[in-house]
N, CA, C and O of each residue as an XYZ file, in Angstrom:
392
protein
N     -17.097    -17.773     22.496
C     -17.730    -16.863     21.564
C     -19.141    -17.366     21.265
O     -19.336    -18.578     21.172
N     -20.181    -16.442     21.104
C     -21.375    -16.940     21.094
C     -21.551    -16.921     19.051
O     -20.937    -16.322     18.168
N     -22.329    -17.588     19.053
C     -22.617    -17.733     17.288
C     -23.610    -17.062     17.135
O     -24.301    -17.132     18.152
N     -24.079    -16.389     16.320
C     -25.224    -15.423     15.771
C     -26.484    -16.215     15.309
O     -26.274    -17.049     14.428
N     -27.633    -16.098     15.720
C     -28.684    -16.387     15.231
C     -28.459    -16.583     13.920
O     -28.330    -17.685     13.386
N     -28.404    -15.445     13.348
C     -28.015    -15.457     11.560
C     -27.529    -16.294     11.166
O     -27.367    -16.315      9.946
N     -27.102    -17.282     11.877
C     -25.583    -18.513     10.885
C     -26.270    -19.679     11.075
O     -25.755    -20.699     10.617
N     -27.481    -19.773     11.736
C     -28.682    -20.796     11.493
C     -28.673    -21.128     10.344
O     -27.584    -21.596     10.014
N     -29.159    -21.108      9.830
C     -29.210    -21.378      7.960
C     -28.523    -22.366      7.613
O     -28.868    -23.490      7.246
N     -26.940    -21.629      7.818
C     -25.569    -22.882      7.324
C     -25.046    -23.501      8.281
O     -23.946    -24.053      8.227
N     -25.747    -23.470      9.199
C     -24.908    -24.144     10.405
C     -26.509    -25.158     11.239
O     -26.871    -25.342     12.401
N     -27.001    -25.540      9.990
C     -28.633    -26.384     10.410
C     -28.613    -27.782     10.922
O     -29.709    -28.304     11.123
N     -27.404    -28.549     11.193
C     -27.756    -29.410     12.382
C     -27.430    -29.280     13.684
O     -27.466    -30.301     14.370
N     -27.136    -28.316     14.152
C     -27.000    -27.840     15.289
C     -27.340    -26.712     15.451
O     -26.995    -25.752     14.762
N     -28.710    -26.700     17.239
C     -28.609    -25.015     16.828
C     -27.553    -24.562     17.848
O     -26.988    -25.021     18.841
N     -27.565    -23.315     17.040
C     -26.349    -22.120     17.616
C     -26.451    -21.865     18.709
O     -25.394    -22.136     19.279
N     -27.408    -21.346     19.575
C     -27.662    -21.259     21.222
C     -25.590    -23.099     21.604
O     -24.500    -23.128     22.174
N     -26.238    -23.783     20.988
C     -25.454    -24.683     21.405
C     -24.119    -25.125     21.081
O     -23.633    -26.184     21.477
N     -23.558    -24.300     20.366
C     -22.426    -24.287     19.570
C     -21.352    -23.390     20.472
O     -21.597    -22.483     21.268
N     -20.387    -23.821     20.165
C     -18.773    -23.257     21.066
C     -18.222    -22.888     20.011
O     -17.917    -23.655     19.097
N     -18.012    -21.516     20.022
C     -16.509    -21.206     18.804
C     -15.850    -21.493     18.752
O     -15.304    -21.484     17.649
N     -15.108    -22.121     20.009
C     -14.294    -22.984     19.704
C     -13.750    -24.483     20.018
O     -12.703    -25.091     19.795
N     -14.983    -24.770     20.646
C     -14.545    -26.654     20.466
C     -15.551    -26.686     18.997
O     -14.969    -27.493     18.271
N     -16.057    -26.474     18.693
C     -16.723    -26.527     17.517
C     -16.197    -25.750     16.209
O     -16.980    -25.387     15.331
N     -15.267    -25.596     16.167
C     -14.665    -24.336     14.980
C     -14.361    -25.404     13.833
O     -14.706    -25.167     12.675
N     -13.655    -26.676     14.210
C     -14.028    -27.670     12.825
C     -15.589    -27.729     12.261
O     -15.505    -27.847     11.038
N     -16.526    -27.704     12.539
C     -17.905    -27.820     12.270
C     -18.772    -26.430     11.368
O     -19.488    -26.427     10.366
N     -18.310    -25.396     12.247
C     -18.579    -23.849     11.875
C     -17.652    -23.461     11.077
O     -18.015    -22.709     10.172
N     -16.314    -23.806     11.143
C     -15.426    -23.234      9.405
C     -15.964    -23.951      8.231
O     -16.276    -23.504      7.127
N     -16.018    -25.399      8.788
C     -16.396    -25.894      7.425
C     -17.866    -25.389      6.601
O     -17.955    -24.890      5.479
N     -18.848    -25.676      7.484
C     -19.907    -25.142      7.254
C     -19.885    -24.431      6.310
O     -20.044    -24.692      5.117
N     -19.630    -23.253      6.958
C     -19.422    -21.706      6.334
C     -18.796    -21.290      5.104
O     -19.070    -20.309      4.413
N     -17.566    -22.526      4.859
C     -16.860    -22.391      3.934
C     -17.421    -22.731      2.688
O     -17.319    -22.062      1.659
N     -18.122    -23.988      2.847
C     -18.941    -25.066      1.498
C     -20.008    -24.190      1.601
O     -20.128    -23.674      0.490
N     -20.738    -23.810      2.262
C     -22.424    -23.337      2.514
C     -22.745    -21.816      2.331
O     -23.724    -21.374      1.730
N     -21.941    -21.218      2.835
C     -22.430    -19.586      3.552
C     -22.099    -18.356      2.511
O     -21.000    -18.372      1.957
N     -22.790    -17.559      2.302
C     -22.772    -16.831      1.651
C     -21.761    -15.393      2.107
O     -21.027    -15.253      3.085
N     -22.011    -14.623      1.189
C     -20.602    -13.646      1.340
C     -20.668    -12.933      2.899
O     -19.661    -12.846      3.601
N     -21.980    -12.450      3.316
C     -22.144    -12.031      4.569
C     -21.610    -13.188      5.954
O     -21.350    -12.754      7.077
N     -21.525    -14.710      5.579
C     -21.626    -15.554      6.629
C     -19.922    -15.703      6.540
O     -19.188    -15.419      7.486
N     -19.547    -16.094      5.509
C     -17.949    -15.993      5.277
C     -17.322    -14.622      5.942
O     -16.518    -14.693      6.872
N     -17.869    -13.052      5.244
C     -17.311    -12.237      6.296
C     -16.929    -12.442      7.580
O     -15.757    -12.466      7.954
N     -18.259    -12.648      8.540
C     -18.511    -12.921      9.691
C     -17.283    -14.163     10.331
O     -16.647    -13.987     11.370
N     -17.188    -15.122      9.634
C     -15.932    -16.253      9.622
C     -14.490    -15.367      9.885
O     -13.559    -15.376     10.690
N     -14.771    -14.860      9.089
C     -13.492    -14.155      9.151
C     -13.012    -12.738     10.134
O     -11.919    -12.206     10.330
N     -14.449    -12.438     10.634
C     -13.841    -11.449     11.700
C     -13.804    -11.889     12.781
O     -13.511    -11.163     13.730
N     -14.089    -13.193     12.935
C     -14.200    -13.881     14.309
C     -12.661    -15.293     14.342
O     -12.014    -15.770     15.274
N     -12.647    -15.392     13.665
C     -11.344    -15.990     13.547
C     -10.553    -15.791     12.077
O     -10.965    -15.527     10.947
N      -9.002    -16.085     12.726
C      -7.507    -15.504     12.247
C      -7.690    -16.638     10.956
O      -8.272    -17.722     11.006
N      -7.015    -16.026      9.827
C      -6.795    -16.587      8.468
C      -6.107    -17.928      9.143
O      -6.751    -18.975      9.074
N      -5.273    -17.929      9.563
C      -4.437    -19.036     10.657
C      -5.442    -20.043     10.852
O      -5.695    -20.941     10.050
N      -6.009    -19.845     11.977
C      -6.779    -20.536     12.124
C      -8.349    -21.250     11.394
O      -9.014    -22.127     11.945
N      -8.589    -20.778     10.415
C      -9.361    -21.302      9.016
C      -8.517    -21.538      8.236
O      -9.223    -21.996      7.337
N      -7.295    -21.596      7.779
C      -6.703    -22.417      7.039
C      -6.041    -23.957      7.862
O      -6.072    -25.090      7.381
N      -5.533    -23.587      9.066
C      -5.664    -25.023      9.587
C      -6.508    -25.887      9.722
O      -6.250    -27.090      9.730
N      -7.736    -25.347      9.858
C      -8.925    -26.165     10.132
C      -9.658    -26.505      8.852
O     -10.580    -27.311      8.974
N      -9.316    -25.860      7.228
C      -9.533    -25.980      6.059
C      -9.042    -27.284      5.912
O      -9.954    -28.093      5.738
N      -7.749    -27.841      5.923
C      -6.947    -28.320      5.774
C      -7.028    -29.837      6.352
O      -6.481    -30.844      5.903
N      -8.027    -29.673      7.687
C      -8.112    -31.201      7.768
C      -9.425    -31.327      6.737
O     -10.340    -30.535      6.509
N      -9.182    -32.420      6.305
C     -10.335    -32.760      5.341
C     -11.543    -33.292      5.633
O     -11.590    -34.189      6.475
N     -12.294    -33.004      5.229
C     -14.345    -32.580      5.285
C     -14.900    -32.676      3.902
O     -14.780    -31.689      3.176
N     -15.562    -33.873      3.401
C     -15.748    -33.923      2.285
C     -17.449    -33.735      1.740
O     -18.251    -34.625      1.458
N     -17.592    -32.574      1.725
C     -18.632    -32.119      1.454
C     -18.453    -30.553      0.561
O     -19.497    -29.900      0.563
N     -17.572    -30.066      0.007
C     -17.751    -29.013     -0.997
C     -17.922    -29.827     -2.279
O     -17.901    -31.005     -2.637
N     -18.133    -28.402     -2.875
C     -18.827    -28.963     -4.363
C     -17.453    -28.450     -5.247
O     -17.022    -27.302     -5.139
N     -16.769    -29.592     -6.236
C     -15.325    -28.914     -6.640
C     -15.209    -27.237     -6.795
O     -14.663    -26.758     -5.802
N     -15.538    -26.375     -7.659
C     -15.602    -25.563     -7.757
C     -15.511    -24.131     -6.303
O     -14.815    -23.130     -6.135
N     -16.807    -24.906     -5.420
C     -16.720    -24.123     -4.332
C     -14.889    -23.610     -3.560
O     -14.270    -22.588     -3.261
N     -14.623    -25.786     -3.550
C     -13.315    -25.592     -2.839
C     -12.339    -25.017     -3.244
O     -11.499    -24.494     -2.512
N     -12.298    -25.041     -5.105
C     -11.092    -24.312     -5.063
C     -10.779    -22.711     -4.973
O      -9.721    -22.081     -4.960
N     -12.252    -22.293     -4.913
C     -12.324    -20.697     -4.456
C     -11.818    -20.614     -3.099
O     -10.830    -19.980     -2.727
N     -12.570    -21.293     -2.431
C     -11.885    -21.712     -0.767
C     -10.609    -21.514     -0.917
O     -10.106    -20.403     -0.750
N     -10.004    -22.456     -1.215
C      -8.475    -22.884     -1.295
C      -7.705    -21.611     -1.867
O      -6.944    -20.865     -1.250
N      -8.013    -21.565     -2.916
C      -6.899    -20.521     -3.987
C      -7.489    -19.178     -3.569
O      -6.678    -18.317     -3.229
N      -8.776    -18.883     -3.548
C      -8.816    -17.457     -3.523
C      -8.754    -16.818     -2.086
O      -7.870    -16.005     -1.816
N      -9.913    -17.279     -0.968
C     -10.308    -16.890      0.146
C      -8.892    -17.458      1.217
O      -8.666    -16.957      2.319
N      -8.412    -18.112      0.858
C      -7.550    -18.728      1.732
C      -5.716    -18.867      0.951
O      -4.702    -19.409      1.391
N      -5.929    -18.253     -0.079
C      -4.546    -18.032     -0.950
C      -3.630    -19.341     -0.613
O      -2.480    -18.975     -0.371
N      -3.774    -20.617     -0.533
C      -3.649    -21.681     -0.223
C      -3.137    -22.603     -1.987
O      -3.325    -23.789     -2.256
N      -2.416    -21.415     -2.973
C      -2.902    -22.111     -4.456
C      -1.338    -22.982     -4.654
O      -1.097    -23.561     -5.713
N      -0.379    -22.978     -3.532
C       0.698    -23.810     -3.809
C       0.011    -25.420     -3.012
O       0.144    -26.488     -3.609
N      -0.533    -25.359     -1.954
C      -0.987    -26.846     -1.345
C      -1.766    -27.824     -1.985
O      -2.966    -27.948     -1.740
N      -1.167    -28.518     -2.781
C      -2.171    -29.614     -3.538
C      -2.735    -31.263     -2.460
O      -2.214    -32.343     -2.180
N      -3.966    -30.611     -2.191
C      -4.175    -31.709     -1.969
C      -4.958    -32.651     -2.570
O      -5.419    -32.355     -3.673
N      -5.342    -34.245     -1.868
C      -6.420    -35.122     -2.691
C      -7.658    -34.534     -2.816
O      -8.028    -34.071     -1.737
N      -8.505    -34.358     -3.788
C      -9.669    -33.628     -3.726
C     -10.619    -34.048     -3.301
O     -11.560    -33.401     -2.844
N     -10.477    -35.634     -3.421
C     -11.190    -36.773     -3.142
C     -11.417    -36.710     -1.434
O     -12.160    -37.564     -0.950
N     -10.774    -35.696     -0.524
C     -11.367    -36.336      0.962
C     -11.805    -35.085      0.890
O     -11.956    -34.881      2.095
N     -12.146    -34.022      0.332
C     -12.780    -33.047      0.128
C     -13.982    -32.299     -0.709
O     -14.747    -31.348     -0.543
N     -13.698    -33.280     -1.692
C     -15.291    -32.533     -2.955
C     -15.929    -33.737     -2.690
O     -15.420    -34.787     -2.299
N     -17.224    -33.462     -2.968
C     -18.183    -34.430     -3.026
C     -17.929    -35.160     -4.638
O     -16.992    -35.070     -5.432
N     -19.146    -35.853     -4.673
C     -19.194    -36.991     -5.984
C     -18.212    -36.909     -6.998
O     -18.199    -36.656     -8.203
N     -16.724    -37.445     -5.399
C     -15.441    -37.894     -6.228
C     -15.576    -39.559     -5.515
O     -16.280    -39.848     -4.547
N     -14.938    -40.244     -6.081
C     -14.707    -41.811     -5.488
C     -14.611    -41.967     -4.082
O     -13.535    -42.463     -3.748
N     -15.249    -41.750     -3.313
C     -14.398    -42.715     -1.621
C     -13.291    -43.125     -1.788
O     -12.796    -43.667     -2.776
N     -12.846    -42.864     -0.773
C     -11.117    -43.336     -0.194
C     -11.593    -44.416      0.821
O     -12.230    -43.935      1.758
N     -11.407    -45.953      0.851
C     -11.859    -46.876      1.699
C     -10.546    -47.048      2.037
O      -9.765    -47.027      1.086
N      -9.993    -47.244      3.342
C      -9.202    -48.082      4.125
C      -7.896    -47.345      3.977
O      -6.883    -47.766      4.536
């Protein structure tokens, strides 16, 4: 799948010409998820299955901002029974060393 010019923005250390939908779909869900606005999230979602952005939600990427994730989690991804550590996921929570 080719990535849209448009997803430049939230997807700014790599450009898109160079991106794979899908060996790269850990990189571009997350992105999109912490970063992208309602048009870039659409787009997330017509290009790949709720399935597959909630699995890839799920490994942990710690760069949302609390708030963001739990919209992620509970609303966009109806995910509000899975508690996980927030800590390998929100930013300026403690590191997990070792």
């Amino acid at each position: 799948m080719k990535i849209p010019k448009k997803l430049q923005p939230v997807l700014w250390s790599v450009n898109t010409d160079k991106l794979d939908g899908k060996k790269d779909i850990y990189y571009i869900v997350h992105q999109i998820l912490a970063y992208g606005n309602l048009d870039e999230i659409g787009w997330l979602f017509k290009n790949y299955s709720n399935k597959e952005i909630s699995d890839v939600f799920k490994k942990s990427f710690k760069d949302y901002r609390k708030p963001r994730f739990y919209f992620v989690k509970n609303i966009l991804l109806g995910l509000k029974t899975w508690r996980p550590n927030e800590r390998y996921y929100v930013k300026n929570t403690p590191r997990i060393i070792g």
